[in-house]
Each structure stands twice: as C-alpha cells, then as structure tokens.
Steps between C-alpha positions, in 0.01 A plus 500: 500500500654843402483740799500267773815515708535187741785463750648216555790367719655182361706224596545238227159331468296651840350836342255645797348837451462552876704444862235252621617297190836547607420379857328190385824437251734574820274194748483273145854490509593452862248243496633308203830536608439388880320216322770353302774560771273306682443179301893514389624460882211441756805422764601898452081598559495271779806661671334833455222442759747330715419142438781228475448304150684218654197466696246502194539179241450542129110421543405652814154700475693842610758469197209396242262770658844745432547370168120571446451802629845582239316376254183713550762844542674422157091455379424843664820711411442350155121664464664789649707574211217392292293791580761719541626425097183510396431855670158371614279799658326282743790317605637692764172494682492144527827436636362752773202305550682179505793621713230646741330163551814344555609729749155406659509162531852507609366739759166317585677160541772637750229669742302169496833291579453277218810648353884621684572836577772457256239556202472859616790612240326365227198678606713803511669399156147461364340811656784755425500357078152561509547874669802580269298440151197660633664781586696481167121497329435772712739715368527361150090649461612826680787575248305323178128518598269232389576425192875544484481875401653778752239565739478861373444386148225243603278785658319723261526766769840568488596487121623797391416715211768375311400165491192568392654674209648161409490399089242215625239749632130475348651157303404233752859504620577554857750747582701193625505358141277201555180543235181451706280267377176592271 
C-alpha cells in the first residue's frame, strides 16, 4: 500500500510490530531454551533445585515428570516464537491470560497444601510474564492507538489542518493512506 509507513524491528525471521510481541518472543525463547538444556542433561536440572541425581535412577517418576515438563517448555517456547514471527495481534493477550491462570493455580494449590511452597517462584515467574506483556500492550496502544496508528493520528480530534489537506482528501483515502472501503 503506498502511504502506509509501518515500523518494524527485526531480528532474522521474528518481525513484531509491538513490545508485547517482543515480550512474548523474549519468554518463547527462555522457555525453549530451558527446555532443551533440560532434556540434554536432567543430572545438571536436578542439581539446580538441590537434588542429588545419584539418588534418582534413569526411570524414576521425578526424572520422567522433569523430562516431561521439558518437553511441554520446548512445546510452549516453540508457540511462543510462533506468534511472535507471525506478528499475531491477539497473541500477546493470550499469553497474559494463560500466564495469569498459571500463576493461579500455582497460587491456589500452594494455599490449599496440595502443592510445596517451593512452587511460589513459578507463580512469581508466571505472574510477573503476564504483568510485563500487559504492561508492554499497555503502552504499545498508548504510543500506536488501536489500530497501530500514533494515538494522535487515530483520533479525528486532534488531526491537524495539514493532514486534512492530504492528496487523499474527498477520494476515499484516509489521510493515513489506507483507502476506506465503499
């Protein structure tokens, strides 16, 4: 479309319009990462919440619920970077919705003791994602407005004279260079 000016930032393949996308990109690839470290040496993520993996044989239920659970994060960080390539509007909101719940459960089964206090940093982990890319929406529709567009542009109200005096005036072309429809 002539006229129409979209930023982008890039990196290689992941193309996101917004810092929510950027936020979701950022958790994708922790979470794929953590994932894969953890299925290529389980005796390293077993040290790291201070277990012995002498103690745990090869099919134990805590090493196949580890190598699960990696499994599942390599699943997750992988949609991650899904959305985040594919620059999906709607996206961001669901991994706050998601990550919310999450955080919830997490939450709900520590108070009623069927879980260890020890799940309370992955609550955290879970709440503070979904805080960080809401707030990243936030701002991303304060600086763009609804539909990408600067806020000011996006409200009649405040377009100036000039922009009225645009080429596309009177032609059923906005004075951001998209043609309305008949």
């Amino acid at each position: 479309m002539r006229g129409r000016r979209v930023s982008r930032s890039s990196l290689g393949l992941f193309q996101t319009r917004s810092r929510a996308g950027w936020t979701v990109g950022a958790a994708g690839l922790i979470a794929f990462g953590l994932g894969v470290a953890g299925l290529v040496n389980q005796d390293a993520q077993l040290r790291a919440v201070g277990l012995d993996p002498g103690e745990y044989p090869r099919d134990d239920p805590l090493r196949i619920t580890m190598a699960t659970s990696s499994v599942a994060a390599i699943n997750n960080g992988a949609v991650y970077l899904v959305g985040t390539a594919k620059s999906w509007p709607w996206f961001p909101a669901l991994t706050v919705a998601a990550r919310t719940a999450q955080a919830a459960v997490f939450l709900s089964r520590i108070a009623s003791g069927r879980a260890p206090r020890a799940y309370l940093g992955a609550a955290i982990w879970e709440a503070a994602g979904a805080a960080i890319t809401a707030a990243a929406m936030v701002w991303d529709r304060r600086s763009h407005g609804p539909r990408g567009r600067s806020a000011r542009a996006a409200n009649p109200a405040t377009r100036t004279a000039e922009s009225s005096d645009s080429p596309g005036v009177g032609t059923g072309v906005r004075a951001d260079g998209i043609r309305d429809s008949p």
